[in-house]
Each structure stands twice: as structure tokens, then as C-alpha cells.
N, C-alpha and C positions, 0 to 999 in steps of 0.2 A: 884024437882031438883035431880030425880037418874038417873043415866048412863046408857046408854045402858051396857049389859054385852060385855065382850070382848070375842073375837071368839077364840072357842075350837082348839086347833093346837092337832092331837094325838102325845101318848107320842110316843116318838123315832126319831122323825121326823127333832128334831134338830141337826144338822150337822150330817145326814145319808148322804146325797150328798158328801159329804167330805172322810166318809169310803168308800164310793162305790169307789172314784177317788182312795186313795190308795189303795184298793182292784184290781184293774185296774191296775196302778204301778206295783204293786206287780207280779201280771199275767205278765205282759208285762217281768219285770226282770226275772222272771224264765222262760218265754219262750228264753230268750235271753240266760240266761245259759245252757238251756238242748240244744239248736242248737250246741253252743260253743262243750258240752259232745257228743253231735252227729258228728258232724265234728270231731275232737279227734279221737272218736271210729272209725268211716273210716279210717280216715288217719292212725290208728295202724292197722285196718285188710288190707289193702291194700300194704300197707310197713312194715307189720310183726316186730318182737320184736325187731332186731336186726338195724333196721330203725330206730326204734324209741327211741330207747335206745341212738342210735348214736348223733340223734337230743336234746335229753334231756342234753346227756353228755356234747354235743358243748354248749347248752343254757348256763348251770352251768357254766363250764371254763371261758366264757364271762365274766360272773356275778363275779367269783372269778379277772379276771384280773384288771375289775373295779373296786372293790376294795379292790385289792392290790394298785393298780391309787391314789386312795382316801389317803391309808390310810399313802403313802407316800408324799403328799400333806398336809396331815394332821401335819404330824412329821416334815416337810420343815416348817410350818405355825407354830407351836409349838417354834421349835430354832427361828425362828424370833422372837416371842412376846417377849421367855425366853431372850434374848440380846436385845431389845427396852428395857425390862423392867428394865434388869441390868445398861445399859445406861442410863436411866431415874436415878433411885438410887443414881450413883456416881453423876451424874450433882445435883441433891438434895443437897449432903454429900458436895460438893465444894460449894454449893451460901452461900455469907459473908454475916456478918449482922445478921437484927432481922428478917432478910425476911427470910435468912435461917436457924436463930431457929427456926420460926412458920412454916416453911415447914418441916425441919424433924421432930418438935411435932405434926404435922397433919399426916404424917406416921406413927409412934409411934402409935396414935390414931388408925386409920385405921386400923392397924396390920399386913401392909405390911412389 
């Protein structure tokens, strides 16, 4: 009753297909970014410094007006919550009863 032996796999063999494919990945991504730095490089030799410079500077300003956008969005969204939340409080601080001891001792708790 003995077994056949079990067949020799060489060592390295397991999950090599796997590094070859991210090795491939990997190629493919840096071929994609050196296009991207080659493209760039034309486009600055071809439109010189002052091209390019102009275009970076527009990019930027964009990006600053968006958020400036944001961040007054942000502070519109802020005084909202800050007066829901205020309003929430006083309606707390007004409910009668036991309902509203155990609501303000559940804030108390909380530590709002």
C-alpha cells in the first residue's frame, strides 16, 4: 500500500505567472508615464517658457478658485450645523417632564 510519489514542481514556479503579469503592469504604467513626460517635453519646447508657464499659472488659479468654492461652502455648511445644533439644545432645554430630565441627562452624558 505505498503511493506513488508526488510530482516534482521546480522551486520558484509557484505564482511566477503572477510576477511576470505585474511586471507587465508595471511596464505598461511607466510606458504610460514617460509618453505623458514626453508629450510635456514637446509641448514646453514647442511653446517655450513663457507658454508654459502661462498654462501652469491658469491651471493653479483654477484650482485656487475651487477651493476658495469649497471652502466657502464649507463655512455656509458649518453655520448651518452650528444653529441646527443650537436649535436642537434649546428644544432639549424646553421638553417637560421625565422625558426631558432623561434628555438633558443623556446630553450631560454625551458631553455635548
Amino acid at each position: 500500500m505505498s503511493r506513488p510519489p508526488r510530482p516534482v514542481k521546480p522551486k520558484g514556479a509557484k505564482g511566477q505567472g503572477r510576477r511576470v503579469a505585474q511586471l507587465e503592469a508595471e511596464l505598461a504604467e511607466t510606458k504610460a508615464k514617460l509618453a505623458r513626460a514626453e508629450a510635456s517635453l514637446s509641448a514646453f519646447e514647442k511653446g517655450g517658457v513663457e507658454a508654459y508657464a502661462a498654462r501652469r499659472i491658469a491651471a493653479l488659479e483654477e484650482g485656487q478658485q475651487v477651493a476658495r468654492g469649497q471652502a466657502v461652502e464649507a463655512a455656509v455648511a458649518k453655520a448651518r450645523a452650528e444653529g441646527e445644533l443650537r436649535a436642537l439644545k434649546d428644544a432639549i432645554g424646553k421638553v417637560p417632564g421625565v422625558h426631558g430630565w432623561l434628555l438633558r441627562r443623556a446630553v450631560r452624558k454625551a458631553g455635548l
